[in-house]
C-alpha positions, 0 to 999 in steps of 0.5 A, a space after each residue: 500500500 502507497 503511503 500519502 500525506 494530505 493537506 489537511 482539510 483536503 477531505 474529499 481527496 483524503 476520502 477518494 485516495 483511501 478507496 482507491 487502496 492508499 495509505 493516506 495520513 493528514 499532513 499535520 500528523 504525518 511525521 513518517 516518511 512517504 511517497 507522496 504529498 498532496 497539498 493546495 496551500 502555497 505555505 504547505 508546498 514550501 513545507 513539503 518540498 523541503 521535508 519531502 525526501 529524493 524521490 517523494 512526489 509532490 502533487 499541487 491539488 489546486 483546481 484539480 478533483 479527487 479523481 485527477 489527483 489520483 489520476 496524477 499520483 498513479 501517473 508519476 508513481 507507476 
């Protein structure tokens, strides 16, 4: 199962990524490594970017669905 930390209140996606089988963990709680972050907030993209490990898939939610973020997320993590 691929782990994924969300912005918080990105509750739509946290909801749509959880039925498509991902691990997913609110940002805020998220003190484990993972393979993605999802984020809509330009402050939590700088924060991400910078914790985010080589390899961790940044993922900017803005204007995108549930879906197409999880469209984005298979696309690039394979």
């Amino acid at each position: 199962m691929r782990l994924v930390s969300v912005e918080t209140g990105l509750d739509d996606i946290k909801a749509h990524l959880d039925t498509c089988g991902y691990e997913v963990m609110d940002m805020a709680e998220c003190i484990r490594p993972v393979e993605a972050v999802i984020f809509r907030s330009p402050v939590c993209a700088e924060t991400s970017a910078a914790r985010a490990g080589e390899g961790t898939v940044l993922v900017n939610a803005t204007g995108r669905s549930a879906v197409e973020v999880e469209g984005c997320l298979r696309e690039r993590l394979g």
